[in-house]
C-alpha positions as CSV (number, residue, x, y, z in Angstrom):
1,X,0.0,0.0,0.0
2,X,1.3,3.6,-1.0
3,X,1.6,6.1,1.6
4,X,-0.7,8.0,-0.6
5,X,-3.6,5.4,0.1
6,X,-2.3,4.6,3.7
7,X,-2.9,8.9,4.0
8,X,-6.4,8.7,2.2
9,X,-7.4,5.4,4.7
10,X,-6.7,7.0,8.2
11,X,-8.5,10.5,6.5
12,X,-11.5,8.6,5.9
13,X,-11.5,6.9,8.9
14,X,-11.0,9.8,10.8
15,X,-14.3,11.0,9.0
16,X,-15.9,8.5,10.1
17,X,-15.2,8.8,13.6
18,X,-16.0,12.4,13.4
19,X,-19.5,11.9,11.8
20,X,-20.3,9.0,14.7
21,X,-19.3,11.8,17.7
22,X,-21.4,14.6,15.7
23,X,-22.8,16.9,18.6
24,X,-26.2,15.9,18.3
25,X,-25.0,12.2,18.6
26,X,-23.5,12.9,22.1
27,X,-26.2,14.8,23.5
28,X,-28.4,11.9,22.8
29,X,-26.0,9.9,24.6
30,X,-25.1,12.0,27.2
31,X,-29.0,12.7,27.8
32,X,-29.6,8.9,27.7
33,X,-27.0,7.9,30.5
34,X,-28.7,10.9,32.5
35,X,-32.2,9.0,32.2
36,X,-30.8,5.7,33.0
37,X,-29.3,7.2,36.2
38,X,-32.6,8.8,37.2
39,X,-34.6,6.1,36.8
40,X,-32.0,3.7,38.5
41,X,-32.2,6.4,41.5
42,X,-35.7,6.2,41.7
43,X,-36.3,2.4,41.9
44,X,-33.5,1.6,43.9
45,X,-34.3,4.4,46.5
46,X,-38.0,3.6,46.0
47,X,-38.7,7.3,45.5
48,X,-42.2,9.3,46.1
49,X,-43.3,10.7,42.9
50,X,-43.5,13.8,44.8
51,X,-40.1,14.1,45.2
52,X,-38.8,12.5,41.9
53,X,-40.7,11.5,39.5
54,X,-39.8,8.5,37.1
55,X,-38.8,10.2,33.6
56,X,-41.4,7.8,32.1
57,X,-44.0,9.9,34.0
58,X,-42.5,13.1,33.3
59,X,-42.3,12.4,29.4
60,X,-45.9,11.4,29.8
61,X,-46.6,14.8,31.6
62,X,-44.5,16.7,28.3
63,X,-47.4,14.2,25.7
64,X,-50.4,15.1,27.8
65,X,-49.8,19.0,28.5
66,X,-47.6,19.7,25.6
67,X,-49.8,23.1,24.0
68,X,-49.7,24.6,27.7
69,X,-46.0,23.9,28.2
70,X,-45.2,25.0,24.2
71,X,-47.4,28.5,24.9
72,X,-44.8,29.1,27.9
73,X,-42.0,28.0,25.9
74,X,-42.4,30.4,23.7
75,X,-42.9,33.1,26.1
76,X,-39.5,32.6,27.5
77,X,-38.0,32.1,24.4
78,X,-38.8,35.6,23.5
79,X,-37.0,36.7,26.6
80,X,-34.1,35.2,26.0
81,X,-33.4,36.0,22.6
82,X,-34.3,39.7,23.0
83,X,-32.0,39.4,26.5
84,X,-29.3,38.2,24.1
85,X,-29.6,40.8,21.3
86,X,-29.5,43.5,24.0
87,X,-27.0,42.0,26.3
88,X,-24.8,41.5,23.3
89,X,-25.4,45.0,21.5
90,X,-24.9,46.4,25.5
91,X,-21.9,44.4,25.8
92,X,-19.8,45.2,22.3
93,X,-20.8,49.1,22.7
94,X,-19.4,49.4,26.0
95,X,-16.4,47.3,25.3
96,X,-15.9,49.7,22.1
97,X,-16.0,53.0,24.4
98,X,-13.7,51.8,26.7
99,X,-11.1,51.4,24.6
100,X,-11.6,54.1,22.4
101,X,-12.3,56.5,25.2
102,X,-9.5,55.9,28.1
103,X,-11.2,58.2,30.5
104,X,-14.6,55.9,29.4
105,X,-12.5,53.0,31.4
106,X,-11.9,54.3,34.5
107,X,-15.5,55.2,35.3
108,X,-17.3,52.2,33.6
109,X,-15.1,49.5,34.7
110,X,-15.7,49.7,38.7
111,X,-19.6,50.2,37.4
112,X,-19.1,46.6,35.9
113,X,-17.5,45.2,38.8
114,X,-20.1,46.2,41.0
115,X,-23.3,45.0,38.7
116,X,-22.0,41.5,39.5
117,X,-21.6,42.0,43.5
118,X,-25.3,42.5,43.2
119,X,-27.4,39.1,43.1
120,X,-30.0,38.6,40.4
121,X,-32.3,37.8,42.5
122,X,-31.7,41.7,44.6
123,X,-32.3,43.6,41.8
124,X,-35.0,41.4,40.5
125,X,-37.8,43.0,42.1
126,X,-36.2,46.3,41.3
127,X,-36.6,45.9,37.4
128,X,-40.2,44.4,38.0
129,X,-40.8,48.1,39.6
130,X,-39.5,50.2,36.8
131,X,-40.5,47.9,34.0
132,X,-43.5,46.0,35.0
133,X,-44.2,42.2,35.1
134,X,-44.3,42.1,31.3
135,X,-41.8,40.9,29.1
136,X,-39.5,43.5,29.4
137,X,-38.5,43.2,32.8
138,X,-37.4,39.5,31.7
139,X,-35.5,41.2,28.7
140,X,-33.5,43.2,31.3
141,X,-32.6,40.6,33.4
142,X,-31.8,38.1,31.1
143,X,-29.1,41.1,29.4
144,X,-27.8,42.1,32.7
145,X,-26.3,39.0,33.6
146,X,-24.6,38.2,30.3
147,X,-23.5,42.0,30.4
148,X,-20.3,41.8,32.0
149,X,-18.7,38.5,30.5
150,X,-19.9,39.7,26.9
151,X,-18.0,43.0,28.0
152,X,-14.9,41.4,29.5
153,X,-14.3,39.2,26.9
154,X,-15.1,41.9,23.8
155,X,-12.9,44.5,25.4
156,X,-9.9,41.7,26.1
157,X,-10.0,41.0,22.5
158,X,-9.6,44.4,21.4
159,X,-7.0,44.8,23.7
160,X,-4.9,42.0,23.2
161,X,-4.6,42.5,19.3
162,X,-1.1,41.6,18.6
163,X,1.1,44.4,18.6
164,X,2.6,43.9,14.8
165,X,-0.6,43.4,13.3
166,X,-1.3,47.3,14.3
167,X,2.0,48.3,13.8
168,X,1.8,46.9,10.1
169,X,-1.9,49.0,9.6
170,X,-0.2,52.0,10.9
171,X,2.5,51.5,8.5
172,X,0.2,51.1,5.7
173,X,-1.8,54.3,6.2
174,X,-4.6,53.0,8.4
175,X,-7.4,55.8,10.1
176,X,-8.3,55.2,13.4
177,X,-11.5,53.5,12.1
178,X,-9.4,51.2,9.5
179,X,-7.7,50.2,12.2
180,X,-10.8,48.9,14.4
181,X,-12.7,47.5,11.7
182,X,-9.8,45.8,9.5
183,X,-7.7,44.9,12.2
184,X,-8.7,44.9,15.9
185,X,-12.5,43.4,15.7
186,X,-11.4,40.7,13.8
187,X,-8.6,39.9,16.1
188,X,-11.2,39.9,18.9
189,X,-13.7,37.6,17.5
190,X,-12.1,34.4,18.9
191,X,-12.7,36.1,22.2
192,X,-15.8,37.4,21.7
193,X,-17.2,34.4,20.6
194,X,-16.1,32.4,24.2
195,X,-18.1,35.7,25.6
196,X,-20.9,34.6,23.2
197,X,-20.9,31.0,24.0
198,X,-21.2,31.9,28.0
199,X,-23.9,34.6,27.3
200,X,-26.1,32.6,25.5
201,X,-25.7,29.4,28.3
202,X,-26.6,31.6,31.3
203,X,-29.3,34.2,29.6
204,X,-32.0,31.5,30.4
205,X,-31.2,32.1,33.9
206,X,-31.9,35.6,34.0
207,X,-34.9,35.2,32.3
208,X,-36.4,32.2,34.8
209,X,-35.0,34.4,37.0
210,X,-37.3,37.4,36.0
211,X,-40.4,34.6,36.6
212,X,-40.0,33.6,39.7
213,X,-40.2,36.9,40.7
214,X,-43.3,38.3,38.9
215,X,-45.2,37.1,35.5
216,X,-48.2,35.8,34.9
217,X,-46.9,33.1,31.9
218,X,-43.1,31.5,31.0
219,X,-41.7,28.4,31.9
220,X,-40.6,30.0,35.4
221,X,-44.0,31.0,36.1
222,X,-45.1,27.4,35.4
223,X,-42.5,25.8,37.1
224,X,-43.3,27.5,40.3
225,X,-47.8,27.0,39.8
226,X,-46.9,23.3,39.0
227,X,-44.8,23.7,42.8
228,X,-47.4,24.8,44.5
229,X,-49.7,22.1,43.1
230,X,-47.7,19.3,43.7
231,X,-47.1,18.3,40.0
232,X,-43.6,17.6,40.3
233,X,-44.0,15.9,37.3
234,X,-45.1,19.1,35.1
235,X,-42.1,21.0,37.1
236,X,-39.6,18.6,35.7
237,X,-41.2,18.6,32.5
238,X,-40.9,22.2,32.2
239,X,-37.3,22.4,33.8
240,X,-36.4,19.2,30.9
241,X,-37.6,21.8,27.8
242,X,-35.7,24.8,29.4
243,X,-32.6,23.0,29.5
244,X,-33.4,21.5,26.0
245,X,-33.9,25.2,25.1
246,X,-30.8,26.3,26.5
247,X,-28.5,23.5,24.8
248,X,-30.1,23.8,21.4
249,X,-29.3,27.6,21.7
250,X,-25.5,26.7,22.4
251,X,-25.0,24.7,19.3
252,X,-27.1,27.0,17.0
253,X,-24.4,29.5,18.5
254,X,-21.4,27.5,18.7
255,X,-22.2,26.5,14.9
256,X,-22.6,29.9,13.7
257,X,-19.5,31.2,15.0
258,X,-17.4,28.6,14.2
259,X,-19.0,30.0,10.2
260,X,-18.2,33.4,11.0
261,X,-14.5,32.5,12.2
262,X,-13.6,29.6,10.3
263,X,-9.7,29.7,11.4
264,X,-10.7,29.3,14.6
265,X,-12.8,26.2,14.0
């Protein structure tokens, strides 16, 4: 065999090995050792249904009540993707400001430090005050809490541009604005996007957050009605689609950054 074929048989086997541990392929399996271990804890420990259900009885739950649990879903779906869109639009422009604006720094970056000392759940009912129990409120939770690592992690980027790559602009003739588009936001995609991939795994939480406080619909609203009714089987159901929600959003992230910055693939 020529080391040409030996080459194109470990590439195609090495295909095939990455099509069999496709992401979707280990969710299912990750997922599916998770089940097996719930259900092993509940008949060994011979536990209540109202303290943890079987997942046969929760997927039953998701069948029989799936238009009330969809109707939330979608409610808190909204909130997160608007919480995103602002969070991240919050996030670059501030990132942008302080390094254009040195003075900018100084006063913003102890404000950012501090909006984290706060707990969510402290400034919660604050937000439901100024905004109302509507969606907004949600909206603003969900983008204060992915404010400060979309912020951190946009501003590093910038930043850390390497030193000849701007030295090389300047030499060329770049503006200040050449310079930033061209040079430096590209440079600080890679670390943007770890931003990104953070923001869009904890927005959900601010949003639930926002719901347990005060709302009248969302999966955190109906999480906490089925908890005072005893359904702990419609609580688990509604905590299985949020988490669904939330890993479905990673990959539709994670795959369309890894598009937008192919080299770091």
């Amino acid at each position: 065999m020529s080391s040409m074929t030996r080459v194109t048989a470990i590439s195609n086997k090495l295909e095939k090995k990455e099509r069999v541990s496709h992401p979707a392929l280990r969710v299912a399996i990750s997922c599916s050792v998770i089940v097996a271990i719930w259900q092993l804890v509940v008949v060994v420990f011979d536990m209540p249904s109202f303290i943890l259900p079987a997942p046969l009885d929760v997927f039953e739950r998701l069948i029989q009540r799936h238009d009330v649990l969809l109707k939330h879903t979608w409610v808190t779906g909204q909130e997160i993707v608007l919480g995103l869109f602002l969070g991240l639009t919050m996030g670059m422009t501030f990132a942008l400001q302080m390094l254009l604006f040195k003075p900018v720094k100084r006063w913003l970056l102890p404000m950012l430090i501090a909006s984290q000392a706060i707990p969510v759940f402290a400034i919660a009912p604050v937000l439901m005050l100024w905004f109302g129990y509507g969606i907004t409120s949600k909206v603003v939770m969900a983008a204060l809490i992915i404010f400060f690592p979309v912020t951190t992690c946009c501003y590093d980027g910038l930043r850390n541009t390497p030193v000849g790559y701007i030295d090389l602009a300047k030499t060329m003739g770049a503006t200040r604005w050449q310079l930033l588009r061209r040079v430096q936001l590209p440079a600080a995609l890679p670390t943007l996007a770890s931003g990104i991939r953070v923001a869009v795994v904890i927005a959900p939480i601010g949003a639930v957050a926002g719901e347990w406080v005060g709302s009248s619909e969302g999966l955190g609203y109906l999480m906490l009605q089925a908890n005072a009714r005893m359904m702990i089987d419609e609580m688990f159901a509604a905590l299985f689609i949020l988490s669904a929600l939330s890993v479905a959003l990673y990959f539709i992230a994670d795959k369309g950054l890894k598009k937008l910055i192919p080299w770091e693939a």
